[in-house]
PAMIGU-196987 format. One line per 3 residues: number of its first residue (from 0); their letters; for each residue z, y, x of N, C-alpha, C, CB. Coordinates in steps of 0.001 Angstrom, whole numbers, padded with zeros to 6 digits. Glycine has a CB too. Layout:
N
NUM	A	Z/Y/X/Z/Y/X/Z/Y/X/Z/Y/X  ...
# end
This chain:
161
0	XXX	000000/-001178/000853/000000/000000/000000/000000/001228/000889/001221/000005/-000965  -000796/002164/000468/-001070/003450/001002/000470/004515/001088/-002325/004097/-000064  000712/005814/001826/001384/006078/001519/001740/007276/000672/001657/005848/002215
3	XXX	-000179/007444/000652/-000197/008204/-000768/000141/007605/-001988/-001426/008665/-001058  000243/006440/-002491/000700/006003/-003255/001957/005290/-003962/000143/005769/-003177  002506/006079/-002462/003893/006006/-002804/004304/007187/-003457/004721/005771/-001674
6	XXX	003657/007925/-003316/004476/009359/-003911/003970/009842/-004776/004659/010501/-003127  005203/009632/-005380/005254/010066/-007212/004197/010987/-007566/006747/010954/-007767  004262/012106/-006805/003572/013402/-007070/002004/012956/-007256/003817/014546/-005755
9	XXX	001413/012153/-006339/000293/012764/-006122/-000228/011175/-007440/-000331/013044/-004063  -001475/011845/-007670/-002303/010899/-008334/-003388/010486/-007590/-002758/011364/-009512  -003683/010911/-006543/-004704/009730/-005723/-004504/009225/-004664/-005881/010057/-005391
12	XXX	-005194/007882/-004073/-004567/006966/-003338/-006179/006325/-002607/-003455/005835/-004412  -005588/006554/-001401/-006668/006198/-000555/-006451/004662/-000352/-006684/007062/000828  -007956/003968/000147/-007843/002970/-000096/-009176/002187/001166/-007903/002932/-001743
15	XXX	-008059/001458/002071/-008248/001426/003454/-009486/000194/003095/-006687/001036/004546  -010176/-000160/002406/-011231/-000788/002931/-012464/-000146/002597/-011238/-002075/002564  -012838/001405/002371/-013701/001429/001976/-014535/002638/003401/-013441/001698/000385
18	XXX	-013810/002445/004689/-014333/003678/005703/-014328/004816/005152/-015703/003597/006227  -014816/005825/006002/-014361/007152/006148/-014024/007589/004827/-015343/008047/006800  -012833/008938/005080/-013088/009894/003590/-011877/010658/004175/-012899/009059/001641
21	XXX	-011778/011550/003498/-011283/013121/003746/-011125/013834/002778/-012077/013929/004472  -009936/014449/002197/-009897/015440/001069/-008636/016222/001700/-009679/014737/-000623  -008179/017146/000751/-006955/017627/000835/-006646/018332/-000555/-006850/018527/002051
24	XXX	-005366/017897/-000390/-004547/018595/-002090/-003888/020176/-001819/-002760/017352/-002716  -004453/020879/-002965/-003123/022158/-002767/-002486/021581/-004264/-003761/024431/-002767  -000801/022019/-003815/-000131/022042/-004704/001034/023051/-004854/000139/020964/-004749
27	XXX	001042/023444/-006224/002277/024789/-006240/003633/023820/-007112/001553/026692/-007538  004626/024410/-006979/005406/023160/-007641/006583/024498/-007994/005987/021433/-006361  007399/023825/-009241/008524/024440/-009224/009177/024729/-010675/008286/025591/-008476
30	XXX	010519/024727/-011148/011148/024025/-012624/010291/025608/-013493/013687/023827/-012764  010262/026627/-012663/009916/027813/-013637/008031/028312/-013279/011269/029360/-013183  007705/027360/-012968/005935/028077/-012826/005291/028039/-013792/004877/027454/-011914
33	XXX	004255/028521/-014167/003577/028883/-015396/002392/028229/-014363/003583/030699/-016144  001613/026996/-014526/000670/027024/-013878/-000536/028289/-014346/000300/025644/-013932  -000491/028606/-015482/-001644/029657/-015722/-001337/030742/-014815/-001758/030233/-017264
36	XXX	-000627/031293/-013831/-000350/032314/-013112/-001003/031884/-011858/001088/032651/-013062  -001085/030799/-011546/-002058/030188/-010199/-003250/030567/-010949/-001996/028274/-009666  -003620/029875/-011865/-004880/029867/-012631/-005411/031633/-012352/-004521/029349/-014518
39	XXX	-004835/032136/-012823/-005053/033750/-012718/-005344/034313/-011419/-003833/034508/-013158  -005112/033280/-010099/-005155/033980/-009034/-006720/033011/-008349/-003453/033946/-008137  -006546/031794/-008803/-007227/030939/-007821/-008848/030454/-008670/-006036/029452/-007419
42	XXX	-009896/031462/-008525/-010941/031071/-008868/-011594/029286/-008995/-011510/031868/-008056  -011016/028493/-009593/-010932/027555/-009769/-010226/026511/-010457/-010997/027549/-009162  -010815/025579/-011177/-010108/024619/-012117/-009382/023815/-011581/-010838/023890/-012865
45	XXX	-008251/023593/-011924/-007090/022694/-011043/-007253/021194/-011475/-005345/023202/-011409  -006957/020199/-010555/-007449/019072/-010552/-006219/018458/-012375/-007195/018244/-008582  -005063/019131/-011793/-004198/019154/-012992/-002961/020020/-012915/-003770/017795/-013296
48	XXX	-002717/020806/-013905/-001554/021979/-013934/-001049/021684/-015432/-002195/023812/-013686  000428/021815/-015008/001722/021719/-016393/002761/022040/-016086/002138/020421/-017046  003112/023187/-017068/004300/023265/-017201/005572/022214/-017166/004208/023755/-018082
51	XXX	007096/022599/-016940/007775/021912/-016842/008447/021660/-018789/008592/022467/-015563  008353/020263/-018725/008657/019935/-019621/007420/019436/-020579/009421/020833/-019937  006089/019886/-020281/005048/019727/-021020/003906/018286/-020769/004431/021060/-020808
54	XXX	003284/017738/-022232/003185/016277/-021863/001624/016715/-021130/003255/014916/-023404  001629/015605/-020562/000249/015683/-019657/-000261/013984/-019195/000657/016749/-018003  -001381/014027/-019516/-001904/012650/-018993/-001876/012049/-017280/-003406/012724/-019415
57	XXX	-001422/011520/-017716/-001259/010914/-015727/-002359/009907/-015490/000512/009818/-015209  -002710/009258/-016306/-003486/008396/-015861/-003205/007352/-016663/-003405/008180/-014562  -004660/006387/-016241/-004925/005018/-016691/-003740/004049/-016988/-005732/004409/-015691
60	XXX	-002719/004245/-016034/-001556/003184/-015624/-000478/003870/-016527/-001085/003080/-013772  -000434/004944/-015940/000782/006408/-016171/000843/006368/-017674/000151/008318/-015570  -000305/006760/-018242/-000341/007177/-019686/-000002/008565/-019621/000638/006378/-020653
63	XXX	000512/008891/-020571/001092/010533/-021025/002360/010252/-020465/001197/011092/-022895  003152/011728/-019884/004088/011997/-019431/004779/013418/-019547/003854/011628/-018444  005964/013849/-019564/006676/014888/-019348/006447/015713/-018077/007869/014476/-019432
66	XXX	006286/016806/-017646/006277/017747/-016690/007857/017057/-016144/006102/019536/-017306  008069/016978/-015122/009638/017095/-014187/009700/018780/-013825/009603/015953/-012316  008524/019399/-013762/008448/020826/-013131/007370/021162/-013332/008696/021050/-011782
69	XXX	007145/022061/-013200/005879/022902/-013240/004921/022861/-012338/006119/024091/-013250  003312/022401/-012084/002964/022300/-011224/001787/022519/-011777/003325/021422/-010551  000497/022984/-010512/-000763/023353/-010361/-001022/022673/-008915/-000968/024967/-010503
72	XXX	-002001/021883/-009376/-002732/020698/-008314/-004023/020656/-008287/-002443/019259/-008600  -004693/020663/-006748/-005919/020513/-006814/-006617/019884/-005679/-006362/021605/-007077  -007228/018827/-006110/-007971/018051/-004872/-008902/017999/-004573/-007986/017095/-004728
75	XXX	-009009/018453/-003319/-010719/018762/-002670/-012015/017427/-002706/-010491/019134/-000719  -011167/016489/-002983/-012282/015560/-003097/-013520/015198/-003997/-011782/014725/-003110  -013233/016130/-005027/-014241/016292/-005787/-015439/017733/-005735/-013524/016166/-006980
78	XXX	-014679/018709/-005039/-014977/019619/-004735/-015725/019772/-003628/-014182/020113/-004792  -015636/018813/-001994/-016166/019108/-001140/-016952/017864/-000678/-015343/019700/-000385  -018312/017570/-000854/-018830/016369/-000262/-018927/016189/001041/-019922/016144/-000643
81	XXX	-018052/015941/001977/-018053/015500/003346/-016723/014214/003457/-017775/017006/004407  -017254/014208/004700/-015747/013080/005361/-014834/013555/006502/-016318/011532/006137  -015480/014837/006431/-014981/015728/007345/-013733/016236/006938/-015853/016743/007584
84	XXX	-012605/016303/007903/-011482/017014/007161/-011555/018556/007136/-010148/016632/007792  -011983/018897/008598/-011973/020354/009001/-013247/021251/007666/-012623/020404/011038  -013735/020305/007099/-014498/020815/005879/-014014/021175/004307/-015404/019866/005732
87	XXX	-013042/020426/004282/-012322/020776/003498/-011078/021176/003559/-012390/020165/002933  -011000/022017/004663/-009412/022901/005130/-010406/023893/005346/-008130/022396/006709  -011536/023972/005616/-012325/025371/005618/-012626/025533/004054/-013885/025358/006635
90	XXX	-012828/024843/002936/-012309/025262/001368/-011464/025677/001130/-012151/024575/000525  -010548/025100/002000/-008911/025956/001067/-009014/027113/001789/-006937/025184/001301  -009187/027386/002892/-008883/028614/003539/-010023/029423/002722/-008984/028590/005306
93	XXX	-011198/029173/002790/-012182/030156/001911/-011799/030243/000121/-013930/029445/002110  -011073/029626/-000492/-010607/029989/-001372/-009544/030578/-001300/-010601/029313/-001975  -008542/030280/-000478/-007056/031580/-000287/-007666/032786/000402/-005493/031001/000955
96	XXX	-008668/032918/001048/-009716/033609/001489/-010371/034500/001474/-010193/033341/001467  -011149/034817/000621/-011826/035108/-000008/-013087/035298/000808/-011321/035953/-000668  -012912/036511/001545/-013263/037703/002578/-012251/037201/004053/-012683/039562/001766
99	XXX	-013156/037435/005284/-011869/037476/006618/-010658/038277/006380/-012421/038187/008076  -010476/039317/005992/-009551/040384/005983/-008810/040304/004707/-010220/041718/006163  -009276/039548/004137/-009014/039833/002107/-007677/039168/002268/-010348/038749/000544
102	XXX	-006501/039067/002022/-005529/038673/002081/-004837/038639/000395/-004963/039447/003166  -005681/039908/-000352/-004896/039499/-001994/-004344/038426/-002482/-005659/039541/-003021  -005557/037199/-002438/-005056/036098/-003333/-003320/035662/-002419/-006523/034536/-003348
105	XXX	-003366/035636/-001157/-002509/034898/-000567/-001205/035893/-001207/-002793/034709/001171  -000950/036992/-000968/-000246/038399/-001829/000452/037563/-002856/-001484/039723/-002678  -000872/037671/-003427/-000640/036978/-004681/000042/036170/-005279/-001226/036604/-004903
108	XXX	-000479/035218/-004721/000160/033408/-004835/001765/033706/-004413/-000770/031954/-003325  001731/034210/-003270/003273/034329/-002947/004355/035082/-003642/003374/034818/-001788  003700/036119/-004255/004191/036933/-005116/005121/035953/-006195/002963/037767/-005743
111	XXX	003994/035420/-007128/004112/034218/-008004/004967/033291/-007435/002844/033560/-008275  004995/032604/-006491/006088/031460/-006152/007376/031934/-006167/005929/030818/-004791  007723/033202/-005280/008775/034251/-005037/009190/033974/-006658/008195/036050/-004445
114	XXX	008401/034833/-007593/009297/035180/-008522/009654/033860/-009699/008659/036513/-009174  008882/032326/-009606/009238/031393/-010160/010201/029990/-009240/007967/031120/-010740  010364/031177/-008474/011371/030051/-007506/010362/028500/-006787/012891/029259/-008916
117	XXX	009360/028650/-006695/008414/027596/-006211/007877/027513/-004880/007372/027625/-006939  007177/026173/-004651/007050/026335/-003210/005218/025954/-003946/008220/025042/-001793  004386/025620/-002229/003126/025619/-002053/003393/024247/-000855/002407/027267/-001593
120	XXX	002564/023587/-001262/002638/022089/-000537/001139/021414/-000229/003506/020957/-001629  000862/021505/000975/-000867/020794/001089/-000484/019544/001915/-002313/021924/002126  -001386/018716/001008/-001432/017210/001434/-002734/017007/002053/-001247/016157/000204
123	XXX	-002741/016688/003649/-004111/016119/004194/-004737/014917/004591/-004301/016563/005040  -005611/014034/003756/-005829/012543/003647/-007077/012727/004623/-006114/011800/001949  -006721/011706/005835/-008183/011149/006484/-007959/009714/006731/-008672/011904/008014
126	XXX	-009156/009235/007046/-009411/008018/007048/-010988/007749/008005/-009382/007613/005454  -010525/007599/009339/-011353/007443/009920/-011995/005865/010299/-010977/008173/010749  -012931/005745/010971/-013560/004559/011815/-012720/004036/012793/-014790/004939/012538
129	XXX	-013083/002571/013083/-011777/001654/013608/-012026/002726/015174/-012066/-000715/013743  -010980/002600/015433/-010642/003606/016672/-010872/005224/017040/-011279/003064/017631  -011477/005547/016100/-011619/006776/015757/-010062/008201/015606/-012365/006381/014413
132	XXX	-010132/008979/016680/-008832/009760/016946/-008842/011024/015715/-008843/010451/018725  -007560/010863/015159/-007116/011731/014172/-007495/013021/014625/-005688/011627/013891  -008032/014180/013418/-008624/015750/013617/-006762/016023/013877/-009761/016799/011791
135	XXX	-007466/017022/014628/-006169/018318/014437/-006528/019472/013712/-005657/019018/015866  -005405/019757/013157/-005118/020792/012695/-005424/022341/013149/-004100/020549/012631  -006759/022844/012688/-006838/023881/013559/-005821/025310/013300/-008315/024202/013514
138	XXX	-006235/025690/014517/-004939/026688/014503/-005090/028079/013756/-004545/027069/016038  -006827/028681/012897/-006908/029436/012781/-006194/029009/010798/-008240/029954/013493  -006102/027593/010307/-005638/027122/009529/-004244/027253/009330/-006014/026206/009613
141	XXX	-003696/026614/010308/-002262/026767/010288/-001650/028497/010408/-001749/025813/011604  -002569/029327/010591/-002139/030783/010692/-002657/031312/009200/-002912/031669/012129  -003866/030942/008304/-003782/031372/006905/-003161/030900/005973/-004689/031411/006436
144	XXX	-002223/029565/006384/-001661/029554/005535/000085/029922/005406/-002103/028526/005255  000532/030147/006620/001666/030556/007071/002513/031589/006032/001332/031141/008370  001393/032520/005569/002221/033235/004148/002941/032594/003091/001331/033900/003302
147	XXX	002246/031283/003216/002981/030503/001662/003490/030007/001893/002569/029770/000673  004410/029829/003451/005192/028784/004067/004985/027471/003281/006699/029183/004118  003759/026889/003381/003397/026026/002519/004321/024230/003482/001306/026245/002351
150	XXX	004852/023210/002715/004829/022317/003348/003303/021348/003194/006079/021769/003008  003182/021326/004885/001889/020352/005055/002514/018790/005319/000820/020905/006541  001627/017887/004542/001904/016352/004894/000873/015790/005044/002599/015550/004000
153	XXX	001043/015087/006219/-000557/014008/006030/-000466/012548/006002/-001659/014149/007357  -001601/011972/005680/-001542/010849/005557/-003278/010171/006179/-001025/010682/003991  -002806/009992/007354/-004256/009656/008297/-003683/008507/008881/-004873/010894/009600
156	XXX	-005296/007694/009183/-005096/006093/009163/-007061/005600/009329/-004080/005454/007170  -007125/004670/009828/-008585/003913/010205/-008878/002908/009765/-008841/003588/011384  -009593/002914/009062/-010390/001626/008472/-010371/000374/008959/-011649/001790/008470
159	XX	-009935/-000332/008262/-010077/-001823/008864/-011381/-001958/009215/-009711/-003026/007894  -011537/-002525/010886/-013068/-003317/011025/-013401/-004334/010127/-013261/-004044/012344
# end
């Protein structure tokens, strides 16, 4: 078992026999968020956003469920066709982004977490070729997102030959 699929949170789960793949999740979390206030900032449809307390489909297995918290989730894997990771950490950054200099949305977003007591959490899934050395994290990445003191987690790993 993956160890994306250990965690509660996320709804997708990589799955080591099928070679390469690459996505990454943003997620805002927190008991008082209004996901429509992300919505308002982040030119884009969230993979899934709910209020806390509100029912929401989880899935095939899941069925319908209660919010634990408030959250706005979104996964690049539908959004970015590569296997590249650094391709889809150049999405999130061009969507928190906008413009080089444009810094609003990030303003923004933080603004919003600040005042619903929430955090910002990116999950980064790779899955490379048998012996193939894990991307790093580039550094002009780890500096746009530093406003949202976001927690980053990854979950990288190589294909069975």
């Amino acid at each position: 078992m993956s160890r994306a699929s250990r965690l509660a949170t996320f709804t997708t789960k990589t799955d080591v026999q099928t070679g390469r793949k690459a996505f990454v999740t943003l997620r805002f979390a927190g008991h008082e968020l209004d996901p429509q206030d992300i919505s308002a900032i982040l030119p884009v449809e969230p993979t899934r956003a709910h209020r806390k307390g509100e029912a929401f489909f989880a899935g095939e297995h899941a069925g319908n469920l209660r919010g634990r918290t408030g959250m706005w989730f979104l996964a690049t894997d539908t959004l970015v066709d590569s296997d590249g990771l650094a391709d889809h950490l150049r999405f999130l950054q061009e969507l928190l982004y906008p413009e080089p200099n444009d810094k609003s949305r990030v303003e923004k977003l933080r603004d919003v977490l600040e005042r619903a007591h929430s955090r910002a959490h990116i999950t980064c899934f790779w899955r490379g070729d048998p012996g193939e050395t894990a991307p790093q994290f580039p550094a002009q990445f780890k500096s746009a997102i530093a406003p949202l003191a976001a927690n980053i987690e990854t979950d990288f790993g190589t294909a069975n030959p």
